[in-house]
VEXDREN-2710 file (C-alpha; in Angstrom, 1 decimal):
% VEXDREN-2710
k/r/px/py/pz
1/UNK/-37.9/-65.8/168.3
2/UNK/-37.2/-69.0/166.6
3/UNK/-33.6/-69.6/165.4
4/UNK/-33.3/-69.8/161.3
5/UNK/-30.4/-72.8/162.1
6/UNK/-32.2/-74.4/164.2
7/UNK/-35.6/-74.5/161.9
8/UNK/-33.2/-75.7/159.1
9/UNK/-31.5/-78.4/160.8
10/UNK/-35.2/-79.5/161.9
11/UNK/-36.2/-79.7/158.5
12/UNK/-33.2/-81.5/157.4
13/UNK/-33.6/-84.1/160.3
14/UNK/-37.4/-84.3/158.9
15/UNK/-36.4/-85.0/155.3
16/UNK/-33.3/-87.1/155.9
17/UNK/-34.8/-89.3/158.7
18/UNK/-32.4/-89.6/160.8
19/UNK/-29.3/-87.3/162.8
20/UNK/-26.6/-89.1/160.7
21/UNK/-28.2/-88.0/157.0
22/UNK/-28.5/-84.6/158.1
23/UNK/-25.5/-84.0/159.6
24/UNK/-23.9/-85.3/156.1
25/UNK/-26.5/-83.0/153.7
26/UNK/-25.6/-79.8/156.0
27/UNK/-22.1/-80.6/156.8
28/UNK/-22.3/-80.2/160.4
29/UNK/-21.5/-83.2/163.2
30/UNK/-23.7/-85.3/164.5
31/UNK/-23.2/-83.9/168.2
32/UNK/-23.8/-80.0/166.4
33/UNK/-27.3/-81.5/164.8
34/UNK/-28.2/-82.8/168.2
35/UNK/-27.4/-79.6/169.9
36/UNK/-29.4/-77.6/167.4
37/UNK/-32.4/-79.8/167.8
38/UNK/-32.2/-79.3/172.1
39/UNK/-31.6/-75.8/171.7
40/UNK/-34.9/-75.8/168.9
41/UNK/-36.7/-77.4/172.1
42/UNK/-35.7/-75.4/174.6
43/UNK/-36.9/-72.4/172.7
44/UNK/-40.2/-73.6/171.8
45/UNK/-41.0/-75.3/175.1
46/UNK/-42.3/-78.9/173.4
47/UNK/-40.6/-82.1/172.7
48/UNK/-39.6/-82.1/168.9
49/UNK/-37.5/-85.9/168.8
50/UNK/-37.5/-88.9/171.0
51/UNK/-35.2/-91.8/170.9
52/UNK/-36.2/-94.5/169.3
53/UNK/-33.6/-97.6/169.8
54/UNK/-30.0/-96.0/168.1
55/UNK/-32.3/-93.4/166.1
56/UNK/-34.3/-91.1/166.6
57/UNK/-38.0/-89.8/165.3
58/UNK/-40.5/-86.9/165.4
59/UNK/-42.8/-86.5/167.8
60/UNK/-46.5/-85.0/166.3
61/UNK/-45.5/-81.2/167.3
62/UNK/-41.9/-82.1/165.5
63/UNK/-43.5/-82.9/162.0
64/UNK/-45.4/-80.0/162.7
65/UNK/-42.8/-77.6/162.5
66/UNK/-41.0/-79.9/160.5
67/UNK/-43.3/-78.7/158.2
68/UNK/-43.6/-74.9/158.9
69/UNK/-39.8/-75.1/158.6
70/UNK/-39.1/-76.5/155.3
71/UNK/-41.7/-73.8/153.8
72/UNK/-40.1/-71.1/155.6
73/UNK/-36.7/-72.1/154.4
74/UNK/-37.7/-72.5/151.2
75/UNK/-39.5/-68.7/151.5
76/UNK/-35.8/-67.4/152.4
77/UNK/-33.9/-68.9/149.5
78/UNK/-36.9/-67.6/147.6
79/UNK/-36.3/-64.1/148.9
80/UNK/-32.4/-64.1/148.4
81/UNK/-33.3/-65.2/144.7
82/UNK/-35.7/-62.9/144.3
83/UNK/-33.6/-60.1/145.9
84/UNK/-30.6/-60.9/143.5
85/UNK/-33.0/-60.3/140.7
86/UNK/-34.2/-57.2/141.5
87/UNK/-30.7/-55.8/141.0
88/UNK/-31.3/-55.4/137.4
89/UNK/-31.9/-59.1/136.8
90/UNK/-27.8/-58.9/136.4
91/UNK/-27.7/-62.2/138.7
92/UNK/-30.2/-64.5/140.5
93/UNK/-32.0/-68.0/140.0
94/UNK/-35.6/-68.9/139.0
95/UNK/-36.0/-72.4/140.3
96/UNK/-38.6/-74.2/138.5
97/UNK/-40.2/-77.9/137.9
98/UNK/-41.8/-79.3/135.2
99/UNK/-42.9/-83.1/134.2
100/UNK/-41.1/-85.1/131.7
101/UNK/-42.6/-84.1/128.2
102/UNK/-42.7/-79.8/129.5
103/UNK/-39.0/-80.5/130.9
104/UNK/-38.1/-82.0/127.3
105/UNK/-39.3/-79.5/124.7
106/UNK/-40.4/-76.3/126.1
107/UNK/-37.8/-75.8/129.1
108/UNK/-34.6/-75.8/126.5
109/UNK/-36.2/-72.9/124.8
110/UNK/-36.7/-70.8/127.4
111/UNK/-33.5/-71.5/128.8
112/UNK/-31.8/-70.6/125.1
113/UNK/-34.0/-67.5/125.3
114/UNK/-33.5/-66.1/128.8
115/UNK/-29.7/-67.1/128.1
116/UNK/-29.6/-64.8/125.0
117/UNK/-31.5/-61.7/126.7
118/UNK/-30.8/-62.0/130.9
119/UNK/-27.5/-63.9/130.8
120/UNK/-27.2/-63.5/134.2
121/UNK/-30.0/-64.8/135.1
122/UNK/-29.9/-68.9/136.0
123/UNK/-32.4/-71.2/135.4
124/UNK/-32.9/-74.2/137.9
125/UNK/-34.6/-76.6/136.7
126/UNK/-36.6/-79.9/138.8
127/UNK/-38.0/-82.6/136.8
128/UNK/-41.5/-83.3/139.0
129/UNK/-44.7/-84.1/137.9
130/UNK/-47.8/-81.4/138.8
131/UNK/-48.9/-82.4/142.1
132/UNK/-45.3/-82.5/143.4
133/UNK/-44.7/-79.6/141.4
134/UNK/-47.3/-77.6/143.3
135/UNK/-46.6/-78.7/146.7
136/UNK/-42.7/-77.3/145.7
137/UNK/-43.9/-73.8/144.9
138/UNK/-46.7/-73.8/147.9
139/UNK/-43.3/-74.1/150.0
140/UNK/-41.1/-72.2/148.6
141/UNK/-38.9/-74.7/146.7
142/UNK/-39.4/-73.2/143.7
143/UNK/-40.8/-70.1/142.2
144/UNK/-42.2/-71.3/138.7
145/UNK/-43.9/-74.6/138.3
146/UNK/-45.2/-76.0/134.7
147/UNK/-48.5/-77.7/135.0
148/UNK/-50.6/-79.6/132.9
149/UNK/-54.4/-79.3/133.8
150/UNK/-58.0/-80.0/132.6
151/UNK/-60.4/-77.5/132.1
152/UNK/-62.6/-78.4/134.7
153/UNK/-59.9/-78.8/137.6
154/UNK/-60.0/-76.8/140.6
155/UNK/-57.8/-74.1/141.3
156/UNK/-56.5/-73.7/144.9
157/UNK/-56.5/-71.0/146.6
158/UNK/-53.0/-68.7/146.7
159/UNK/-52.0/-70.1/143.1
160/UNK/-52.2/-68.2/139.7
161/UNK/-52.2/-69.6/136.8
162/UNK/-50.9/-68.8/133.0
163/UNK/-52.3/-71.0/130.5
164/UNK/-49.3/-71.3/127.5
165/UNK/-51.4/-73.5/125.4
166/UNK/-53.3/-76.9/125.0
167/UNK/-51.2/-80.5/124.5
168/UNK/-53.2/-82.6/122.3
169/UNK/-53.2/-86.4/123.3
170/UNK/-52.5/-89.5/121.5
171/UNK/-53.5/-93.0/121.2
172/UNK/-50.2/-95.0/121.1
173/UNK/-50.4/-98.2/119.3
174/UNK/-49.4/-100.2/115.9
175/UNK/-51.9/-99.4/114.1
176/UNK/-52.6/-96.3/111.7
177/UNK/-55.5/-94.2/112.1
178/UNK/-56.4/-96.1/115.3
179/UNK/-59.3/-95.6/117.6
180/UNK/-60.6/-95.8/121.0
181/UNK/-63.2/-98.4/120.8
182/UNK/-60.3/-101.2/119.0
183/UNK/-59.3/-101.2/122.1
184/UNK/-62.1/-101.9/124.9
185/UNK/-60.3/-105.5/125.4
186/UNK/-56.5/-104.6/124.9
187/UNK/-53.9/-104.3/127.6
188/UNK/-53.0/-100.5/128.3
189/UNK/-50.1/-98.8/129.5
190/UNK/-50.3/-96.5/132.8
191/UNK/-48.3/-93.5/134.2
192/UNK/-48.7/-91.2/136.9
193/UNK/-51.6/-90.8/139.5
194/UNK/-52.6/-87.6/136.9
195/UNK/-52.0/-89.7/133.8
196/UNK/-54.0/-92.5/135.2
197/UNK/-57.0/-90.1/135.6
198/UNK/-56.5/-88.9/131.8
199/UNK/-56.2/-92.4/130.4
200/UNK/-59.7/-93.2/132.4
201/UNK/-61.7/-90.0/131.2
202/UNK/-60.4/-91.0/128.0
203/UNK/-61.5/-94.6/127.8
204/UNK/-64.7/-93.9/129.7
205/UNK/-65.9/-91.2/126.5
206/UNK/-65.7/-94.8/124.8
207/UNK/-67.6/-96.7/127.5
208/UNK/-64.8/-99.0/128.6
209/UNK/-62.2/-99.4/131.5
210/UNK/-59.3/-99.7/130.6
211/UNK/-57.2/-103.0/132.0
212/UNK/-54.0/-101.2/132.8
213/UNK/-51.2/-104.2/132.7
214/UNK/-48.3/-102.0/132.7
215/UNK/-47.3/-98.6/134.5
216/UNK/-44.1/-96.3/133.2
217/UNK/-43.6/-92.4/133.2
218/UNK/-41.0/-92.9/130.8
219/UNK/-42.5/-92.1/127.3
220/UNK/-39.3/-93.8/126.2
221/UNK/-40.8/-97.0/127.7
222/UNK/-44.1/-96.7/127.3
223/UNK/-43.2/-96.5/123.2
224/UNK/-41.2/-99.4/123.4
225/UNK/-43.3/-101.3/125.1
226/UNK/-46.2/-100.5/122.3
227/UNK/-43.8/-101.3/119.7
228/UNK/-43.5/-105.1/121.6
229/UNK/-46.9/-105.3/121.8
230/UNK/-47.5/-105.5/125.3
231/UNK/-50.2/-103.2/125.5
232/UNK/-51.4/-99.4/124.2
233/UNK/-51.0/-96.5/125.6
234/UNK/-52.0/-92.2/125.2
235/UNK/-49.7/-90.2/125.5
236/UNK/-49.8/-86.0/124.7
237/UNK/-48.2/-83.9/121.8
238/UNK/-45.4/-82.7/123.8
239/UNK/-43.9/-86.2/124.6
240/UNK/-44.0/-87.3/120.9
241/UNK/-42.1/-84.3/120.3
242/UNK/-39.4/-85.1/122.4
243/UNK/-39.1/-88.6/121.5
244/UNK/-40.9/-90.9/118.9
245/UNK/-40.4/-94.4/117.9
246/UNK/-40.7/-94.7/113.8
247/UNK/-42.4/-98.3/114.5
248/UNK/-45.4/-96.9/116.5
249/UNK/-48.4/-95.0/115.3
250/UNK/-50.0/-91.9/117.2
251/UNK/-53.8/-91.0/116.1
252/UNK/-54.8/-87.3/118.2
253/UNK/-57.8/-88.2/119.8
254/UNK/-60.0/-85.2/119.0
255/UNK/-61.6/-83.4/122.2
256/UNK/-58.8/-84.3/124.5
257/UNK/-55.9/-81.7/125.5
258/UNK/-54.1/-80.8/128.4
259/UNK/-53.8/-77.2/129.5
260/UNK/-50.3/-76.5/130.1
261/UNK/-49.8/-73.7/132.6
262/UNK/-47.3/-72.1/134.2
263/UNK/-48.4/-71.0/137.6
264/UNK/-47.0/-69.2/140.7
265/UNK/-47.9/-68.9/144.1
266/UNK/-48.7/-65.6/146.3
267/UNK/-49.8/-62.0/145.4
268/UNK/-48.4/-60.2/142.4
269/UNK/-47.0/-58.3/141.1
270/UNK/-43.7/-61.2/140.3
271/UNK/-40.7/-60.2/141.3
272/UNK/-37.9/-59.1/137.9
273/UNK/-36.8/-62.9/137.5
274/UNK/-40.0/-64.8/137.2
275/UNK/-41.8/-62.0/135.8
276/UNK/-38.9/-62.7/132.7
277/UNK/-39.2/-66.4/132.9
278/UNK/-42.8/-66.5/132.7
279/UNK/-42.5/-63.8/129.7
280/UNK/-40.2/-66.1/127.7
281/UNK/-42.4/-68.9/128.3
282/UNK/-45.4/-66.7/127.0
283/UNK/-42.7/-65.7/124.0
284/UNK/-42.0/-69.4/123.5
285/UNK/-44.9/-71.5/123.5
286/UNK/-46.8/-68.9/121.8
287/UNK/-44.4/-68.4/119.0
END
Protein backbone atom coordinates (compact mmCIF):
# COMPACT_ATOMS: atom_id res chain seq x y z
CA UNK A 1 0.00 0.00 0.00
CA UNK A 2 1.18 3.37 -0.87
CA UNK A 3 2.52 5.50 2.02
CA UNK A 4 0.13 8.91 2.57
CA UNK A 5 3.82 10.77 3.37
CA UNK A 6 5.34 9.61 0.79
CA UNK A 7 2.40 10.55 -1.90
CA UNK A 8 2.50 14.09 -0.18
CA UNK A 9 6.02 14.77 -0.32
CA UNK A 10 5.66 13.68 -4.13
CA UNK A 11 3.17 16.07 -4.70
CA UNK A 12 5.04 18.74 -2.97
CA UNK A 13 8.23 17.98 -4.97
CA UNK A 14 5.66 18.15 -8.17
CA UNK A 15 4.35 21.57 -7.30
CA UNK A 16 7.49 23.19 -5.85
CA UNK A 17 9.89 21.98 -8.59
CA UNK A 18 12.54 21.10 -6.91
CA UNK A 19 13.85 19.03 -3.31
CA UNK A 20 14.87 22.43 -1.80
CA UNK A 21 11.11 24.16 -2.12
CA UNK A 22 9.57 21.24 -0.70
CA UNK A 23 11.54 20.54 1.97
CA UNK A 24 10.84 24.37 3.07
CA UNK A 25 6.64 24.21 2.30
CA UNK A 26 6.59 20.79 4.45
CA UNK A 27 9.26 21.56 6.90
CA UNK A 28 11.15 18.58 6.61
CA UNK A 29 15.17 18.35 5.42
CA UNK A 30 16.29 18.01 2.26
CA UNK A 31 17.93 14.48 3.00
CA UNK A 32 14.14 13.41 4.71
CA UNK A 33 12.43 14.57 1.21
CA UNK A 34 14.95 12.58 -0.70
CA UNK A 35 14.39 9.57 1.51
CA UNK A 36 10.68 9.83 1.13
CA UNK A 37 10.91 9.97 -2.60
CA UNK A 38 13.36 6.48 -2.60
CA UNK A 39 11.23 4.88 -0.28
CA UNK A 40 8.01 6.16 -2.75
CA UNK A 41 10.12 4.22 -5.49
CA UNK A 42 10.93 1.35 -3.86
CA UNK A 43 7.32 0.73 -3.10
CA UNK A 44 5.94 1.25 -6.45
CA UNK A 45 8.72 -0.45 -8.31
CA UNK A 46 9.24 2.62 -11.17
CA UNK A 47 11.57 5.51 -11.25
CA UNK A 48 9.68 8.61 -9.98
CA UNK A 49 12.92 11.51 -10.17
CA UNK A 50 16.18 11.57 -12.06
CA UNK A 51 18.98 13.97 -11.56
CA UNK A 52 19.23 16.51 -13.65
CA UNK A 53 22.61 18.56 -13.09
CA UNK A 54 22.22 19.89 -9.10
CA UNK A 55 18.23 19.31 -9.44
CA UNK A 56 16.24 17.08 -9.98
CA UNK A 57 12.87 16.32 -12.32
CA UNK A 58 9.99 13.96 -12.85
CA UNK A 59 10.17 11.19 -14.87
CA UNK A 60 6.57 10.55 -17.01
CA UNK A 61 5.30 7.77 -14.35
CA UNK A 62 6.44 10.60 -11.57
CA UNK A 63 3.99 13.36 -13.02
CA UNK A 64 1.73 10.69 -13.15
CA UNK A 65 1.35 10.05 -9.68
CA UNK A 66 2.32 13.37 -9.14
CA UNK A 67 -0.93 13.90 -10.17
CA UNK A 68 -2.99 11.08 -8.50
CA UNK A 69 -1.25 12.39 -5.34
CA UNK A 70 -2.18 15.91 -5.08
CA UNK A 71 -6.06 14.77 -5.75
CA UNK A 72 -5.77 12.21 -3.22
CA UNK A 73 -4.37 14.64 -0.70
CA UNK A 74 -6.64 17.05 -1.42
CA UNK A 75 -9.65 14.09 -0.98
CA UNK A 76 -8.18 13.64 2.72
CA UNK A 77 -8.12 17.19 3.91
CA UNK A 78 -11.58 17.15 2.28
CA UNK A 79 -12.59 14.25 4.43
CA UNK A 80 -11.09 15.61 7.83
CA UNK A 81 -13.19 18.85 6.85
CA UNK A 82 -16.02 17.24 6.11
CA UNK A 83 -15.76 14.87 9.13
CA UNK A 84 -15.40 18.00 11.52
CA UNK A 85 -18.59 19.21 10.12
CA UNK A 86 -20.57 16.40 10.61
CA UNK A 87 -20.14 16.87 14.41
CA UNK A 88 -22.94 19.25 14.50
CA UNK A 89 -21.32 21.74 12.11
CA UNK A 90 -19.75 22.99 15.76
CA UNK A 91 -16.23 23.20 13.84
CA UNK A 92 -14.85 22.48 10.35
CA UNK A 93 -13.80 24.52 7.07
CA UNK A 94 -15.51 24.84 3.62
CA UNK A 95 -12.73 25.82 1.32
CA UNK A 96 -13.98 27.55 -1.60
CA UNK A 97 -12.79 29.81 -4.80
CA UNK A 98 -14.43 32.25 -6.54
CA UNK A 99 -13.20 34.92 -9.43
CA UNK A 100 -12.76 38.53 -8.59
CA UNK A 101 -16.30 40.22 -8.97
CA UNK A 102 -18.15 36.73 -7.04
CA UNK A 103 -15.12 37.01 -4.36
CA UNK A 104 -16.02 40.86 -3.96
CA UNK A 105 -19.77 41.04 -3.40
CA UNK A 106 -21.37 37.81 -2.85
CA UNK A 107 -18.53 35.90 -0.68
CA UNK A 108 -18.73 38.70 2.34
CA UNK A 109 -22.33 37.89 2.66
CA UNK A 110 -22.19 34.59 3.04
CA UNK A 111 -19.46 34.72 5.23
CA UNK A 112 -21.54 37.45 7.55
CA UNK A 113 -24.39 34.94 7.27
CA UNK A 114 -22.82 31.57 8.06
CA UNK A 115 -20.81 33.69 10.76
CA UNK A 116 -24.16 34.67 12.40
CA UNK A 117 -25.90 31.10 12.24
CA UNK A 118 -22.71 28.25 12.24
CA UNK A 119 -20.07 30.27 13.97
CA UNK A 120 -18.01 27.51 14.14
CA UNK A 121 -17.93 26.83 10.98
CA UNK A 122 -14.78 28.61 8.84
CA UNK A 123 -14.93 29.76 5.59
CA UNK A 124 -11.74 29.53 3.29
CA UNK A 125 -11.76 31.38 0.68
CA UNK A 126 -9.32 31.25 -2.92
CA UNK A 127 -9.60 33.95 -5.30
CA UNK A 128 -9.44 31.75 -8.88
CA UNK A 129 -11.05 32.24 -11.91
CA UNK A 130 -13.66 29.21 -13.20
CA UNK A 131 -11.45 26.89 -14.99
CA UNK A 132 -8.86 26.94 -12.16
CA UNK A 133 -11.68 26.90 -9.87
CA UNK A 134 -12.97 23.64 -11.26
CA UNK A 135 -9.76 21.81 -11.68
CA UNK A 136 -9.39 22.79 -7.52
CA UNK A 137 -12.68 21.03 -6.64
CA UNK A 138 -12.09 18.01 -9.27
CA UNK A 139 -9.00 17.50 -6.85
CA UNK A 140 -9.98 18.00 -3.81
CA UNK A 141 -8.66 21.44 -3.05
CA UNK A 142 -11.66 22.78 -2.33
CA UNK A 143 -15.21 21.72 -1.74
CA UNK A 144 -17.29 24.76 -3.19
CA UNK A 145 -16.39 26.60 -6.32
CA UNK A 146 -18.33 29.82 -7.72
CA UNK A 147 -18.64 29.74 -11.44
CA UNK A 148 -19.79 31.91 -13.96
CA UNK A 149 -21.15 30.04 -17.15
CA UNK A 150 -23.18 30.50 -20.38
CA UNK A 151 -26.20 28.75 -21.02
CA UNK A 152 -25.03 26.71 -23.70
CA UNK A 153 -21.69 25.44 -21.94
CA UNK A 154 -21.03 21.89 -21.29
CA UNK A 155 -21.20 20.35 -18.15
CA UNK A 156 -18.57 17.70 -17.27
CA UNK A 157 -19.22 14.86 -16.01
CA UNK A 158 -18.91 14.31 -11.85
CA UNK A 159 -19.89 18.13 -11.26
CA UNK A 160 -23.27 19.59 -10.09
CA UNK A 161 -24.29 22.60 -10.53
CA UNK A 162 -26.54 25.42 -8.55
CA UNK A 163 -27.42 28.20 -10.59
CA UNK A 164 -27.68 31.51 -7.91
CA UNK A 165 -28.66 33.88 -10.62
CA UNK A 166 -27.72 35.66 -13.87
CA UNK A 167 -24.82 38.73 -13.92
CA UNK A 168 -25.82 41.14 -16.53
CA UNK A 169 -22.86 42.56 -18.65
CA UNK A 170 -21.78 45.97 -19.44
CA UNK A 171 -20.26 48.00 -22.04
CA UNK A 172 -17.60 50.09 -20.31
CA UNK A 173 -16.82 53.28 -21.91
CA UNK A 174 -17.24 57.31 -21.80
CA UNK A 175 -20.03 57.61 -23.22
CA UNK A 176 -23.73 57.45 -21.94
CA UNK A 177 -26.18 55.13 -23.32
CA UNK A 178 -23.43 53.58 -25.47
CA UNK A 179 -23.59 50.73 -27.88
CA UNK A 180 -21.98 47.99 -29.53
CA UNK A 181 -21.68 48.95 -33.01
CA UNK A 182 -19.79 52.73 -31.79
CA UNK A 183 -17.29 50.60 -31.37
CA UNK A 184 -16.40 48.16 -34.36
CA UNK A 185 -13.05 50.34 -34.79
CA UNK A 186 -12.10 51.21 -31.06
CA UNK A 187 -9.38 49.66 -29.03
CA UNK A 188 -10.92 47.12 -26.39
CA UNK A 189 -9.81 45.94 -23.17
CA UNK A 190 -9.30 42.01 -22.48
CA UNK A 191 -9.26 39.65 -19.40
CA UNK A 192 -9.16 36.15 -18.86
CA UNK A 193 -9.16 33.15 -21.37
CA UNK A 194 -13.25 33.04 -20.20
CA UNK A 195 -13.61 36.74 -20.48
CA UNK A 196 -11.95 36.82 -23.75
CA UNK A 197 -14.59 34.28 -25.16
CA UNK A 198 -17.46 36.66 -23.65
CA UNK A 199 -16.08 39.92 -25.03
CA UNK A 200 -15.91 37.90 -28.74
CA UNK A 201 -19.64 36.47 -28.56
CA UNK A 202 -20.44 39.83 -27.67
CA UNK A 203 -18.87 41.76 -30.43
CA UNK A 204 -19.53 39.05 -33.00
CA UNK A 205 -23.80 39.67 -32.19
CA UNK A 206 -22.54 43.14 -33.71
CA UNK A 207 -20.60 41.68 -36.65
CA UNK A 208 -17.18 42.93 -35.62
CA UNK A 209 -13.84 41.62 -33.96
CA UNK A 210 -12.83 43.17 -31.50
CA UNK A 211 -9.01 44.61 -31.61
CA UNK A 212 -8.03 43.77 -28.09
CA UNK A 213 -4.99 46.38 -27.31
CA UNK A 214 -4.98 45.76 -23.67
CA UNK A 215 -5.46 42.72 -21.23
CA UNK A 216 -6.19 43.15 -17.16
CA UNK A 217 -8.38 41.04 -14.71
CA UNK A 218 -8.43 43.87 -12.55
CA UNK A 219 -11.86 45.67 -13.01
CA UNK A 220 -9.99 48.31 -11.08
CA UNK A 221 -7.73 48.61 -14.10
CA UNK A 222 -9.76 47.93 -16.75
CA UNK A 223 -11.98 51.16 -15.39
CA UNK A 224 -9.21 53.22 -15.25
CA UNK A 225 -7.91 52.58 -18.24
CA UNK A 226 -11.46 53.42 -19.91
CA UNK A 227 -11.51 56.50 -17.99
CA UNK A 228 -7.82 57.36 -19.94
CA UNK A 229 -9.16 56.48 -23.01
CA UNK A 230 -7.11 53.77 -23.99
CA UNK A 231 -9.68 51.54 -25.04
CA UNK A 232 -13.42 49.98 -23.95
CA UNK A 233 -14.15 47.28 -22.27
CA UNK A 234 -17.57 44.87 -20.85
CA UNK A 235 -17.48 44.10 -17.86
CA UNK A 236 -20.62 42.13 -15.65
CA UNK A 237 -22.99 43.61 -12.88
CA UNK A 238 -21.15 42.04 -10.12
CA UNK A 239 -17.82 43.90 -10.74
CA UNK A 240 -19.49 47.35 -11.03
CA UNK A 241 -20.86 46.55 -7.75
CA UNK A 242 -17.78 46.07 -6.14
CA UNK A 243 -16.06 48.90 -7.67
CA UNK A 244 -17.12 51.80 -10.02
CA UNK A 245 -15.38 54.70 -11.33
CA UNK A 246 -17.98 57.98 -11.29
CA UNK A 247 -16.00 59.16 -14.67
CA UNK A 248 -17.09 55.98 -16.74
CA UNK A 249 -20.36 55.05 -18.16
CA UNK A 250 -21.83 51.33 -18.03
CA UNK A 251 -24.86 50.59 -20.69
CA UNK A 252 -26.28 46.64 -19.84
CA UNK A 253 -26.15 45.13 -23.06
CA UNK A 254 -29.48 43.37 -23.23
CA UNK A 255 -29.32 39.49 -24.06
CA UNK A 256 -25.99 38.93 -22.40
CA UNK A 257 -25.65 37.39 -18.67
CA UNK A 258 -23.49 35.11 -17.02
CA UNK A 259 -24.95 32.27 -15.00
CA UNK A 260 -23.39 32.29 -11.77
CA UNK A 261 -23.30 28.89 -10.16
CA UNK A 262 -22.06 27.34 -7.34
CA UNK A 263 -21.17 23.82 -8.12
CA UNK A 264 -19.60 20.78 -6.32
CA UNK A 265 -18.09 17.72 -7.29
CA UNK A 266 -19.11 13.89 -6.48
CA UNK A 267 -22.39 12.20 -5.53
CA UNK A 268 -24.71 13.79 -3.04
CA UNK A 269 -26.06 14.03 -0.69
CA UNK A 270 -23.27 17.24 0.67
CA UNK A 271 -21.84 16.70 3.63
CA UNK A 272 -23.37 19.34 6.89
CA UNK A 273 -20.81 22.19 5.91
CA UNK A 274 -21.27 22.70 2.30
CA UNK A 275 -24.77 21.67 2.32
CA UNK A 276 -24.99 25.18 4.78
CA UNK A 277 -22.60 27.12 2.60
CA UNK A 278 -24.38 26.36 -0.42
CA UNK A 279 -27.75 27.19 1.52
CA UNK A 280 -26.57 30.66 2.46
CA UNK A 281 -25.51 31.28 -0.92
CA UNK A 282 -29.07 30.24 -2.17
CA UNK A 283 -30.33 32.57 1.00
CA UNK A 284 -28.06 35.39 -0.33
CA UNK A 285 -28.09 35.85 -3.89
CA UNK A 286 -31.67 35.08 -3.89
CA UNK A 287 -32.62 37.63 -1.24
Amino acid sequence: MLSLVHLKVLAAVARHGSVTEAAKQLHYSQPSVSHHLARLEAETGVKLVQRVGRGIRLTPEGHLLAARAAEIMGRVDAAATELAAQVGLQSGRVRLAANASVAATIVPKVAAALASKHPGLELSLVERHPVEALRMLRHGEIEIALVFRHADTPVEEGFRFVHLGDDPIHLISRQPDDSLANHRHSAWIGGCDACQQELETVCRSEGFTPRVSSHSDDMVVVQALVAAGAGVAILPGLGLRAHRRPDVHATELKGFHRQIHAATYGDPPDPPGVAAVLAALTGTVSA
